[in-house]
Every structure is written in C-alpha cells, then in structure tokens.
BARO-280957 format. One record per residue (C-alpha): z, y, x; residue in three letters; chain. Coordinates in nm, 2 decimals, always signed. Last residue first. Example, Ala and Ser with C-alpha at 12.3 -4.5 7.8 and 13.67 -1.06 7.14 Angstrom:
BARO-280957
up:north:east:type:mol
+0.71:-0.11:+1.37:SER:A
+0.78:-0.45:+1.23:ALA:A
This chain:
BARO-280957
up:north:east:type:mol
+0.82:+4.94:+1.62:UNK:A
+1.03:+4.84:+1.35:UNK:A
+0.77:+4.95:+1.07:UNK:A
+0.49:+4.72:+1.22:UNK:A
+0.73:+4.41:+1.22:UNK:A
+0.78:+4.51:+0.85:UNK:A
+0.38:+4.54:+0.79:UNK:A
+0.34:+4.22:+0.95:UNK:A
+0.68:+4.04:+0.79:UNK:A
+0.48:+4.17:+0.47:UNK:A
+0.16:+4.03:+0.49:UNK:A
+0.30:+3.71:+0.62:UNK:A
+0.43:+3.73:+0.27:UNK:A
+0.14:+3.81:+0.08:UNK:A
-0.08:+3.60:+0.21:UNK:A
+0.20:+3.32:+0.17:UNK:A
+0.17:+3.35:-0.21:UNK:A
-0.18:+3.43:-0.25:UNK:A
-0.30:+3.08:-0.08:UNK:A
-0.03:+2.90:-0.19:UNK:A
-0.11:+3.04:-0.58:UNK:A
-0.51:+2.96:-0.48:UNK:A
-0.43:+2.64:-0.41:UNK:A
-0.22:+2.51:-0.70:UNK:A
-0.55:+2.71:-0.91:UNK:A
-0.79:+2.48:-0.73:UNK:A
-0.57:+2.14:-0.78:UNK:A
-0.52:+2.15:-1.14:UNK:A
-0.16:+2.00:-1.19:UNK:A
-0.04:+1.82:-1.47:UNK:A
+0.28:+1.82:-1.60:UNK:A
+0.42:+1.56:-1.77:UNK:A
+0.63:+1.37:-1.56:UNK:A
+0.76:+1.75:-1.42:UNK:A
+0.63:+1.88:-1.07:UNK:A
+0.88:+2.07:-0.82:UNK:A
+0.65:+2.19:-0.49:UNK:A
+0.54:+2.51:-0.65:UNK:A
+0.90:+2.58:-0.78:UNK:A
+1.04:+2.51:-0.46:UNK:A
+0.82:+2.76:-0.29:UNK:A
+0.88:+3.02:-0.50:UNK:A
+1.29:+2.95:-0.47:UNK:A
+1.24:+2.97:-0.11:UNK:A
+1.07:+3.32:-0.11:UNK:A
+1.36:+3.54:-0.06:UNK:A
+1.51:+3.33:+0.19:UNK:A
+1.23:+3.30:+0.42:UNK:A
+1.14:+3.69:+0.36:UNK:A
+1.47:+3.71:+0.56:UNK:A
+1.44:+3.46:+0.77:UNK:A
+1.13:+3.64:+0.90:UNK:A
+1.22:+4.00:+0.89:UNK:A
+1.54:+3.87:+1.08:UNK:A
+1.89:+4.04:+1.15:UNK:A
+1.82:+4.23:+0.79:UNK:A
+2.02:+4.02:+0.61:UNK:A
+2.33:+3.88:+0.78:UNK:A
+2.38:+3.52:+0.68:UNK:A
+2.74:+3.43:+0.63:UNK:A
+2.78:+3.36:+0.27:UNK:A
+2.82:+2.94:+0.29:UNK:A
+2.50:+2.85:+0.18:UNK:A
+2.29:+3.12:+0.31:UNK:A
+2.46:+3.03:+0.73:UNK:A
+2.41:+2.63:+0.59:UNK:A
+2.02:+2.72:+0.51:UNK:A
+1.97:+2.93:+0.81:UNK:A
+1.69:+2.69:+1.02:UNK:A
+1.61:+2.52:+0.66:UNK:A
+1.46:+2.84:+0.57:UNK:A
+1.27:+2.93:+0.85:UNK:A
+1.12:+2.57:+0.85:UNK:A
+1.05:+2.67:+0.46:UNK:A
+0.86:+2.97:+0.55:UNK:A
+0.65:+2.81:+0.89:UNK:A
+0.54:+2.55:+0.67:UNK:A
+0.41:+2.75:+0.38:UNK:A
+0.26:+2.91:+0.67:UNK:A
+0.10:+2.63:+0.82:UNK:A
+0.01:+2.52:+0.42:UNK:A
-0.19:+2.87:+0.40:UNK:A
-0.40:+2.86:+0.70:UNK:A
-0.54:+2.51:+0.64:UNK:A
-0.61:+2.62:+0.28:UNK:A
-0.79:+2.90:+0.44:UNK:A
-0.99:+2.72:+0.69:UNK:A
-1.08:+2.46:+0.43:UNK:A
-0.90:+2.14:+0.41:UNK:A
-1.04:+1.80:+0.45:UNK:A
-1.03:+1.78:+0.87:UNK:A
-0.70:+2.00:+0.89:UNK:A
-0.50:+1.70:+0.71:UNK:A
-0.67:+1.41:+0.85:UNK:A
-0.32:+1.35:+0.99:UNK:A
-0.14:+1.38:+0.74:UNK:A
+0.25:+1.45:+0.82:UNK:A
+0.55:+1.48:+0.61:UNK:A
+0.90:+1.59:+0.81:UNK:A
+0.83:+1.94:+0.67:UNK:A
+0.71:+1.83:+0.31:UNK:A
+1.01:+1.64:+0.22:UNK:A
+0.87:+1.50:-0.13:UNK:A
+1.14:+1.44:-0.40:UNK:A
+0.87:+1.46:-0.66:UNK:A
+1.07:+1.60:-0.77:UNK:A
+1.37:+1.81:-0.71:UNK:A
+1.65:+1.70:-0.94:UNK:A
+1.90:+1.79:-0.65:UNK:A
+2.02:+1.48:-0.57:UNK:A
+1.63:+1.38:-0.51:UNK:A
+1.63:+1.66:-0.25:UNK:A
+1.85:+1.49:-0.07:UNK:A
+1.77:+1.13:-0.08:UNK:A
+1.43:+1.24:+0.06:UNK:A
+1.08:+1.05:+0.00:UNK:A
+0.89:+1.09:+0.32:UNK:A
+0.52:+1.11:+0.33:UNK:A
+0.28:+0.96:+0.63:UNK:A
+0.04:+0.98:+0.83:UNK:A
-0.30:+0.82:+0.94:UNK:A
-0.10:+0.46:+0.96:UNK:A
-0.08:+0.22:+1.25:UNK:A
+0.24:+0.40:+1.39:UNK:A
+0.47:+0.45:+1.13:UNK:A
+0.35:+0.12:+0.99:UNK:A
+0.55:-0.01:+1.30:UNK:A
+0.86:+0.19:+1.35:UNK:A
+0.89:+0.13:+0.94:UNK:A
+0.86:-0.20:+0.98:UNK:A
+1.12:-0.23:+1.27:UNK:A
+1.38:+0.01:+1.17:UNK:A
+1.38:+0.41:+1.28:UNK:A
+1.39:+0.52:+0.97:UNK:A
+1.70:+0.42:+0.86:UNK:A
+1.74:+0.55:+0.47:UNK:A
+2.02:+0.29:+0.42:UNK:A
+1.72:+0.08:+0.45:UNK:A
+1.36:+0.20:+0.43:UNK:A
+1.14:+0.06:+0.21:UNK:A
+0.77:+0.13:+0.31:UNK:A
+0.56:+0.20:+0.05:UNK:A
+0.14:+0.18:+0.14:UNK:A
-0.09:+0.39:+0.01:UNK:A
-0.45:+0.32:+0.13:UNK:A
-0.77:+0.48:+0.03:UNK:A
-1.05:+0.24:+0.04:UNK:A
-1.38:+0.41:+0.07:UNK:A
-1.72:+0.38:-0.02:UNK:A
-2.06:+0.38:+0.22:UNK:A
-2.36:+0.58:+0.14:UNK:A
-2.64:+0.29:+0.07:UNK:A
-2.81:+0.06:+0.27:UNK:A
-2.72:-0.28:+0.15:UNK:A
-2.41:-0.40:+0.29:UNK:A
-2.25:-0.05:+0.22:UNK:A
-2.30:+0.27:+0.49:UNK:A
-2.03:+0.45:+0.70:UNK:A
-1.73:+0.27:+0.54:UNK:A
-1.43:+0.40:+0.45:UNK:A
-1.06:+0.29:+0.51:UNK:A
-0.84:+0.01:+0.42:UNK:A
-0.84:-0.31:+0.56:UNK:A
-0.64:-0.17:+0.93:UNK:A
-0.32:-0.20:+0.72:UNK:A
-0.32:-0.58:+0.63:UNK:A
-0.43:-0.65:+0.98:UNK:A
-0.17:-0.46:+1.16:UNK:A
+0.09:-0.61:+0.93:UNK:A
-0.05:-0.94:+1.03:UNK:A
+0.03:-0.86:+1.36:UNK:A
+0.34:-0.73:+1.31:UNK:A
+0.51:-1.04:+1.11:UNK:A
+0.32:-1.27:+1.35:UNK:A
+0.59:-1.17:+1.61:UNK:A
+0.89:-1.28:+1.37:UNK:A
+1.09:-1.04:+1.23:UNK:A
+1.46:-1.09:+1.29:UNK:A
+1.58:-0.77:+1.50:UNK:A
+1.28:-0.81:+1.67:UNK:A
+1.17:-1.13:+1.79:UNK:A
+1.31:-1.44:+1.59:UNK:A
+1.14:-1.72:+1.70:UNK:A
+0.85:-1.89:+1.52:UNK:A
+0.92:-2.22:+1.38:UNK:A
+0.70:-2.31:+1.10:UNK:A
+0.95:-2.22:+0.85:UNK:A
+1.05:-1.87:+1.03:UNK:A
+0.69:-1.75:+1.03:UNK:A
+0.65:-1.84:+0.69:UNK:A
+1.00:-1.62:+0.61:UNK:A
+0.90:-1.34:+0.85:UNK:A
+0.58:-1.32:+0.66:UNK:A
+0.73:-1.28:+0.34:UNK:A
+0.98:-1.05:+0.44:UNK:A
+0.64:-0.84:+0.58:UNK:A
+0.50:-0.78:+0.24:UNK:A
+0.82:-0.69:+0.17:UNK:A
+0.83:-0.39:+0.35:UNK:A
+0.45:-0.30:+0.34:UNK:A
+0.55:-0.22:-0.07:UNK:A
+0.45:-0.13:-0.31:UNK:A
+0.05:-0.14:-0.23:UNK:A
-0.16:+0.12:-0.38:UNK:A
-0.47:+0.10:-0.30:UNK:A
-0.72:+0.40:-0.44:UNK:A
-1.07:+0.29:-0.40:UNK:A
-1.39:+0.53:-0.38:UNK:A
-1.71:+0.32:-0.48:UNK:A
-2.02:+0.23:-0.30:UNK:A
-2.06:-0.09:-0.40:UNK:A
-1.88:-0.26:-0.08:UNK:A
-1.59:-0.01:-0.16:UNK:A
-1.53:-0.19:-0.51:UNK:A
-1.54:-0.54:-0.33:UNK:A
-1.33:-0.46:-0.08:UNK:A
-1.06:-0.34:-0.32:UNK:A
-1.06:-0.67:-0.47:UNK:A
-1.02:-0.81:-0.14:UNK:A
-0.76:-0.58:-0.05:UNK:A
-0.55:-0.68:-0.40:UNK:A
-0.61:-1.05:-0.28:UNK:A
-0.47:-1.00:+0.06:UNK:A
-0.16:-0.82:-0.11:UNK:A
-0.14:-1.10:-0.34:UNK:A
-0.18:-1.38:-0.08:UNK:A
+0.09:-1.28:+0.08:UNK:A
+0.32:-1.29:-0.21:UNK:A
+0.24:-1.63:-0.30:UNK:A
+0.25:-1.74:+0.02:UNK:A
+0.66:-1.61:+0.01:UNK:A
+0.71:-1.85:-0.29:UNK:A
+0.74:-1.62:-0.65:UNK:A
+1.10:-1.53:-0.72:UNK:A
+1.05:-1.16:-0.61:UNK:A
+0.71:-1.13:-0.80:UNK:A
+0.39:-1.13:-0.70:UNK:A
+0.17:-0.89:-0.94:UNK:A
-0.17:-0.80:-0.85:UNK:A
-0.26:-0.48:-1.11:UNK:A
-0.66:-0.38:-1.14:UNK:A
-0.74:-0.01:-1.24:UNK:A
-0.98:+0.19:-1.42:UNK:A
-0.85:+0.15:-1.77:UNK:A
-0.47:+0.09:-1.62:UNK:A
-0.41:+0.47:-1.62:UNK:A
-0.54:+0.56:-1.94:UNK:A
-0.30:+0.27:-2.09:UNK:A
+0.04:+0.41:-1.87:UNK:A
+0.04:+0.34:-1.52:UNK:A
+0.43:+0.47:-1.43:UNK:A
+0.53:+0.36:-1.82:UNK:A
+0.32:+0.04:-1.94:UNK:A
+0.20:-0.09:-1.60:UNK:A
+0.53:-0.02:-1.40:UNK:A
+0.77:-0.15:-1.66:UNK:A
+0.58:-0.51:-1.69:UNK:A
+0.61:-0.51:-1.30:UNK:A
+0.98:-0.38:-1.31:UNK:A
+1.12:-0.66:-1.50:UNK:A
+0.99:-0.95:-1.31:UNK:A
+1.19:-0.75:-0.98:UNK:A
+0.92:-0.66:-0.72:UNK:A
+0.81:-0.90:-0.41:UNK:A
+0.46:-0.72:-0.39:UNK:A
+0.32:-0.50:-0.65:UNK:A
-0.06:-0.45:-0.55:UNK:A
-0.21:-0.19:-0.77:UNK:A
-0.64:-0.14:-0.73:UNK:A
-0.76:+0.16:-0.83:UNK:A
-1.11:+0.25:-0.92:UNK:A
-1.35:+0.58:-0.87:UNK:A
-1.04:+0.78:-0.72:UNK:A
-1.01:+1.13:-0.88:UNK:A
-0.63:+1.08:-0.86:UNK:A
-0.42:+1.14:-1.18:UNK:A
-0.35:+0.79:-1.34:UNK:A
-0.34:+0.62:-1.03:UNK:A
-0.11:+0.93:-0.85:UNK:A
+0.13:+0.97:-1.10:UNK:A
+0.21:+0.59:-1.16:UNK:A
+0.30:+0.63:-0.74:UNK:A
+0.46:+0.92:-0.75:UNK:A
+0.68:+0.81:-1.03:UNK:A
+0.74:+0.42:-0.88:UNK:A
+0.90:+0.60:-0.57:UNK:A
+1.12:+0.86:-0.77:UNK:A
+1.44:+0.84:-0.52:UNK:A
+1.61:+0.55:-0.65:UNK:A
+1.58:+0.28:-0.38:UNK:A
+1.49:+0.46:+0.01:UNK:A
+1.15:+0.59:+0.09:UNK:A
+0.88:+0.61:+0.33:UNK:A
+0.55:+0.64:+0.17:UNK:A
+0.28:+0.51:+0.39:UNK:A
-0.07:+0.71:+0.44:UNK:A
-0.39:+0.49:+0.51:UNK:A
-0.66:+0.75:+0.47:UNK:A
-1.03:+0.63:+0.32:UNK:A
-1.08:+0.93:+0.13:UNK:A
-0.86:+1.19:+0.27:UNK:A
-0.54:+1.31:+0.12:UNK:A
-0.39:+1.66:+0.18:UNK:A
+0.03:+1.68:+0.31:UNK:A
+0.07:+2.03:+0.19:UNK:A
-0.09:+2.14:-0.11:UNK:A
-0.25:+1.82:-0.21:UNK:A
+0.07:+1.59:-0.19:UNK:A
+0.34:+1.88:-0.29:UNK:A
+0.07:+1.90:-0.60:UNK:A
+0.07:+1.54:-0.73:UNK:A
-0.24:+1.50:-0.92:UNK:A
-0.38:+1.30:-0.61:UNK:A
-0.70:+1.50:-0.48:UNK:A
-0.91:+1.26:-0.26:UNK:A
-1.03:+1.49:+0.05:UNK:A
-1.33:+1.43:+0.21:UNK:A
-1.39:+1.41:+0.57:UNK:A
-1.26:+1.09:+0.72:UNK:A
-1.51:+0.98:+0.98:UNK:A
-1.69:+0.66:+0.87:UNK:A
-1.62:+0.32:+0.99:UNK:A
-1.89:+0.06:+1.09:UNK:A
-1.84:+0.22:+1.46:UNK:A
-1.48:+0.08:+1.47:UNK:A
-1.57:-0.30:+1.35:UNK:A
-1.49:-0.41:+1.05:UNK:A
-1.22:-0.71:+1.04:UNK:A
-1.34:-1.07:+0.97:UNK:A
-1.28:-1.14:+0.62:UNK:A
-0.93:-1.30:+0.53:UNK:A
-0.97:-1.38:+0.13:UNK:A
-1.33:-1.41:+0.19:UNK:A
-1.53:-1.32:-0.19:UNK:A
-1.67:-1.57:-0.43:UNK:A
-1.86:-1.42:-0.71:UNK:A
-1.71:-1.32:-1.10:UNK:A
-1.93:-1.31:-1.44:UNK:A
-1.57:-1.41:-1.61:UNK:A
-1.23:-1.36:-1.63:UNK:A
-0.98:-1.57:-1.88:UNK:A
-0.83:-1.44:-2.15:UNK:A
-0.58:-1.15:-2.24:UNK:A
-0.28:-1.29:-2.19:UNK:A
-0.14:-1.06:-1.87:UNK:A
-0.15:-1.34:-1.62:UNK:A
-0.48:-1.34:-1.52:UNK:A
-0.56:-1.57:-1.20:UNK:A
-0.65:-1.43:-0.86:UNK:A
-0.43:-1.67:-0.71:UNK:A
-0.18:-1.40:-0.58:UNK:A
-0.17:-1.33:-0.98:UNK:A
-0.39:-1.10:-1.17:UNK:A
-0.33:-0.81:-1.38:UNK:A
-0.67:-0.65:-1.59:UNK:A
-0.79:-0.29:-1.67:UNK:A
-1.07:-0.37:-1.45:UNK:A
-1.11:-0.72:-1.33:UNK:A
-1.43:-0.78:-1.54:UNK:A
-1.58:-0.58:-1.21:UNK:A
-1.57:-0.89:-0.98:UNK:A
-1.34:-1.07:-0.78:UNK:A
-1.34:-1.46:-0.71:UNK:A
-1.09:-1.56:-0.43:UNK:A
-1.16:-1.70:-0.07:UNK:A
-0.94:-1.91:+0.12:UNK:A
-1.15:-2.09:+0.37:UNK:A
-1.10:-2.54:+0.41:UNK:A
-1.08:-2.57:+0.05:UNK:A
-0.92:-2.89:-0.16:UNK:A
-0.73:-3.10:+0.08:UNK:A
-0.54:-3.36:-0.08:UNK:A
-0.20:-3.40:+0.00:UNK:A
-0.05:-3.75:-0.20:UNK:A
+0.33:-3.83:-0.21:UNK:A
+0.47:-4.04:-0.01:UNK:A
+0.83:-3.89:+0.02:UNK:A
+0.89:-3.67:-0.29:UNK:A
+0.82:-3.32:-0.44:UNK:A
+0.96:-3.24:-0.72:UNK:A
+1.13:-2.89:-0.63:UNK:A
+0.93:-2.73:-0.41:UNK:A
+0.86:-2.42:-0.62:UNK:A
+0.47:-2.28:-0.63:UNK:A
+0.24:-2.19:-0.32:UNK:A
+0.37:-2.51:-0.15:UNK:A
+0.43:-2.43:+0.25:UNK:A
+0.21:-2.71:+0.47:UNK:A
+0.32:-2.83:+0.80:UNK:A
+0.03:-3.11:+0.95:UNK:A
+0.23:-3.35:+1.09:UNK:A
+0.25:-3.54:+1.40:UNK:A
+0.15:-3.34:+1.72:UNK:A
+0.24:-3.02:+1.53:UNK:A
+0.10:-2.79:+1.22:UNK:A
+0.10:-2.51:+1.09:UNK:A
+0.04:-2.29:+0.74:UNK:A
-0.15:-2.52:+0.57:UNK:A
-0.15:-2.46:+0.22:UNK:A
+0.01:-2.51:-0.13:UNK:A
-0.10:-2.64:-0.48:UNK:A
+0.09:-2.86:-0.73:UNK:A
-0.04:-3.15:-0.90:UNK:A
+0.07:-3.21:-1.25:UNK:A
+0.29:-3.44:-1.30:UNK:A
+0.27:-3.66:-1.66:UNK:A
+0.21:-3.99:-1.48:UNK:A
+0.24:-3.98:-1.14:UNK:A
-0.04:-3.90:-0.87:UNK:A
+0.03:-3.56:-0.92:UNK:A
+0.16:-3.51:-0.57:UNK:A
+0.02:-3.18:-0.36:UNK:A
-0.26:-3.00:-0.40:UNK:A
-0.46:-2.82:-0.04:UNK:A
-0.54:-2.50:+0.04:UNK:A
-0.66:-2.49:+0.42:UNK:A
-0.52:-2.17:+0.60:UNK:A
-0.45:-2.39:+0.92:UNK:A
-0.75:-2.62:+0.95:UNK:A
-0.75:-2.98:+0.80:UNK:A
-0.65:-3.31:+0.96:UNK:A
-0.38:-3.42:+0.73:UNK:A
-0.28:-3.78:+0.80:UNK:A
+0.10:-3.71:+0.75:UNK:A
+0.21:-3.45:+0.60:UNK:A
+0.54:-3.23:+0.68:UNK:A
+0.66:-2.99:+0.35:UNK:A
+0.81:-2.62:+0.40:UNK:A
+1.04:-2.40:+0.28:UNK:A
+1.36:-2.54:+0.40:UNK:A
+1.23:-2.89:+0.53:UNK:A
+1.06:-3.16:+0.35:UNK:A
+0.95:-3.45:+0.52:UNK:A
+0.68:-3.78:+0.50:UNK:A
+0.47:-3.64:+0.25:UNK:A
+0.08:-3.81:+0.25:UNK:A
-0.25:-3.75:+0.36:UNK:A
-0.57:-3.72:+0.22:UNK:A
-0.94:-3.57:+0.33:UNK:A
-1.22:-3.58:+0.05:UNK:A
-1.49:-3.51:+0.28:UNK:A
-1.78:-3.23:+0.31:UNK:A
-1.47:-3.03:+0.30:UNK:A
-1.64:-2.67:+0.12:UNK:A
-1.56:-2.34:+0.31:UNK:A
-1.90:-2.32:+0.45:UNK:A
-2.04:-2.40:+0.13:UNK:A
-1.89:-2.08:+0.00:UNK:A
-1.91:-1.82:+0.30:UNK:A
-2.35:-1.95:+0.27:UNK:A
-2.32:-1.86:-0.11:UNK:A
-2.14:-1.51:-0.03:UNK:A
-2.42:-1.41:+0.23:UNK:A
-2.67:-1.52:-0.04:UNK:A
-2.53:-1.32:-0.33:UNK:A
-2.54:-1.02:-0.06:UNK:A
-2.20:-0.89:+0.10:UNK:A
C-alpha cells in the first residue's frame, strides 16, 4: 500500500465528530451504551471522567435497537452506570513497520518487552479487504524448515497454510522454535494466542532463542487477557506479516494456536447473542476462521510492481483427547494446504519431532519437489506403510520372513528410516545431504525388492 493509499485509510477512519454515549448495563463480558451511534469494529474509551481513573478502551462488537454493545479490551471491573463512551476510531488499523524486528507487541501493537517505544511506523488496516484469487501466485517454491521429517516428507511451499495438529505435551513449542530459528524465511512473525504468562517468556528465550528473535516479531495475548484482546493479536501478527510480504519479503507465521483463536470468538459471539451452532461454537467462529486462514499466501506482484512476497502460514490446532474429528480441527482441516500430525505415540517413544509422516499431507508437496525427491518420499512412504501393516505380527514374534520381499525389506529398513526422521534440539539438518540419504536409501531398496521379485520368477 503506498504512503498515500495509507493516508486516505487514515482519514477515512477518523470521526469527523466527537460522538459520546453513556453505560446503562453490564452483562457477562459486555457493556450496553446508550447514545452510541458508531459502526461495529469502532474503538472507543470508556469512564475516566473521575478523578484518578484512567479511561479504559474497548469496541463495538454489536449493537440492538437501544444500545450499542461494546466488549472492553482490558478487565470490566470499574466500570459503572453513566459512565462516558467516547468514540475514538471508526477502522481498526495498527502501526507496523520494520523497527518491529526482534521486538514483542501486544494485541494493541504496543511493546511489552521493555525495551522502548517503536518508531518510524505507518498506519496499516487491521481487517483489509481480502485478496482476490487471481492476485495470488501459484505455490512453487519450497521454504526449507530445518526440521528434516518436514522437508523430506511433508515439503513446505512459500506461501502454504499448513496446520499442526497436536495434543498437550507432544513437542509442539519444539517444532515450532525449530522452525523460526532454522527456516530460510526472510522475517518471522510469532503470534501466541491465549498461552499461559509463563510460557510466552519461555518460548522467546528457549524455543526462539536470541538468533531466532533477530528477524522475528512476537504478538503475545495471554490466557487472562479479554477475548478482543486475543483477536486482535492474531489480526495484528497478519498485519505485520502483511507488511513484510507487501515489500517483497518471504514471511514465516507462526500462529499457536487456530484453537483458541477461535475460543475467543465463540466467547464474543456468545456475549452479543449468537446461538450456539456446533457443538458450542458460534457461526461467526468459522467464518472468521476462514478469514484469518485465507491471509496468508503469496502474492503475484507487490503494490508497486515488484515480484510479489509470501506469507507462509503455520497454524496449531489443539486437538482434544487427540479427537480429530472436532469442530476446529474439521474446519482448518479443510481450508488449509495440508497438514502435520503430532502423535502421542511416537512421542512415548522419545521419537522427535513426534511427526506422523503417513497421516501428514502437503498438498503443494509434488509442485516444490524435484522428480526425484518426489520419487523418493512415495517410497519412503510405501516402506513405513509396509511397516505399520505387520508391526503387531514383528512385535509379538509371529511374522514369517520370507512370506513378503516387501515387508520384509520393510522391516529391515525401519530402524533407517526412523533414524532419518528422529532430530535432536541441537542438531541441525542441511537439507541437500537429508535428501540425497532418502534418495540413496530407498534406491537401494526398491532396488532390491526388484532384483528379489526378479529372482522368484
């Protein structure tokens, strides 16, 4: 967007009034105003109008015949009947700009990591109108992670959405540090939604590391933060990332996680009276997931001629008692370009990343691979579905070798394969010679069910 594009988006989000109404009600979550005429999305401040209170913001999230229903951004506590709601912008937008790097924000766009303020920023839509399909480029280069179960067999594309499906305590956070520090990504941008306080200061200093937070910008809404709060960080970390693309950059968004993303939509759903549709969620909850989602990807050219960048979403999905067949997961499940799954089993096992490659799927996969990388992982495929076809026969004694050339080279080479798709902390993995090992590995075993097959006949 050009400096004058983003002055015109300014002034059009300016009240050419000072509009004011006052609390009459406060119920649950949210606060009925009287008098209010503003637009749903309006940010407005609330009380203040008494000696040493400071006003507190919120916006408009609804409104009826009689009151205009507006959700505080901060606790509700204080609030009282009469006081003053003062509109204060009509269009969310939030100032980003490249002093963001190696910097954590709030869902305000504020810094909250005590290191100063941010300056030399420009206004940027919050909720920009969504890019049309034939803006969007094809997906034909592949973003290598550092994690080599990810390159080898479920490969990335520049401008993929790919959720990771996972239960608590199964490596998550890992593969997710491992990736921003390790992906050849221009700039990352880390939205942690709804976490634990704790885990957010644990995240940046051991899963992002110093090398890893040099090139990337943290949004931070925590579990006790309001539910607008946490919406508006996952908006703001796509507008920050839409910034970076807009210059011609390659973003990696991380987002962890979808899941709650859409708790806190529920809940603003619920408190302006939306029925509960699907085992709770509210209809807006999938809408706006579709919305969130569909912000990532690349761009054929930038807003002023140039090769177009790309945003590169990751998006964790939290799946309960490992069920994947709940409502957000059914539904990212099917706006995303793939997917990994995080199993409990392997994770028992110490295998990490805890990646089940079989039940993986990217599907950009065979457009960023090379013929004989696309080869390689089908067969790496083929092996370890061989595998799991005879695992409890192995397990328990009662294979019979030599009933299947297949199974049999299966079995031999599963401890290979495992130790190609284990990965230590501190290992780091060079994506050309991970390659070239698959590549030689199943060469040589298809090699030999061939000449075996050969033998029999």
């Amino acid at each position: 967007m050009t400096p004058f594009a983003l002055a015109r988006h300014t002034l059009a989000g300016v009240e050419p009034m000072r509009i004011a109404g006052s609390v009459v009600a406060v119920r649950g979550l949210s606060v009925l105003v009287d008098d209010l005429p503003v637009p749903t999305g309006s940010l407005v401040s609330i009380g203040g109008h008494r000696p040493g209170c400071e006003p507190s913001l919120g916006e408009v999230v609804g409104f009826t015949r009689e009151h205009a229903i507006v959700m505080p951004l901060g606790a509700i506590t204080g609030i009282s009947p009469g006081d003053r709601v003062v509109g204060q912008q009509n269009t969310p937008t939030i100032n980003v700009g490249d002093a963001m790097l190696g910097r954590c924000i709030n869902g305000l766009g504020q810094p909250i990591d005590l290191k100063g303020d941010l300056t030399d920023l420009s206004p940027r839509p919050l909720n920009p109108q969504p890019i049309t399909p034939l803006e969007r480029a094809r997906i034909t280069r592949r973003l290598t992670t550092g994690v080599r179960s990810v390159d080898l067999m479920t490969p990335l594309g520049r401008g993929q959405r790919l959720g990771i499906f996972a239960g608590p305590g199964v490596g998550k956070s890992t593969v997710l540090g491992t990736m921003v520090q390790r992906s050849d990504a221009d700039v990352c941008v880390v939205a942690l939604i709804g976490e634990r306080g704790r885990e957010v200061k644990d995240f940046i200093e051991h899963s992002l590391g110093p090398k890893g937070l040099e090139r990337s910008i943290v949004v931070a809404a925590t579990s006790d933060e309001s539910p607008l709060m946490r919406l508006r960080a996952a908006k703001v970390a796509c507008t920050v990332a839409e910034h970076f693309r807009d210059q011609g950059r390659d973003v990696l968004l991380v987002m962890d996680s979808a899941t709650r993303f859409a708790h806190a939509q529920r809940q603003v759903g619920l408190s302006v009276g939306e029925p509960p549709a699907t085992k709770g969620y509210t209809p807006s909850v999938f809408s706006q997931l579709a919305l969130l989602l569909e912000r990532a990807g690349s761009l054929e050219r930038t807003p002023d001629g140039r090769r177009g960048g790309s945003i590169t979403g990751l998006y964790t999905i939290l799946v309960e008692g490992d069920d994947m067949t709940e409502p957000i997961a059914d539904a990212c499940r099917g706006i995303l370009d793939g997917h990994l799954i995080l199993s409990r089993k392997l994770a028992q096992k110490a295998h990490y990343p805890a990646v089940d490659v079989l039940d993986s799927i990217s599907r950009v996969a065979d457009d960023i691979s090379d013929p004989d990388h696309t080869r390689a992982r089908q067969r790496a495929a083929r092996l370890l579905a061989l595998y799991r076809e005879v695992e409890d026969l192995v397990q328990i004694g009662a294979y019979a070798r030599g009933s299947s050339v297949e199974h049999d080279i299966a079995i031999e080479l599963q401890g290979a394969l495992n130790a190609m798709l284990r990965q230590g902390k501190a290992e780091i993995s060079e994506f050309g010679k991970a390659r070239a090992d698959l590549i030689a590995l199943t060469s040589a075993a298809f090699d030999q069910i061939e000449r075996s097959r050969k033998t029999k006949k």
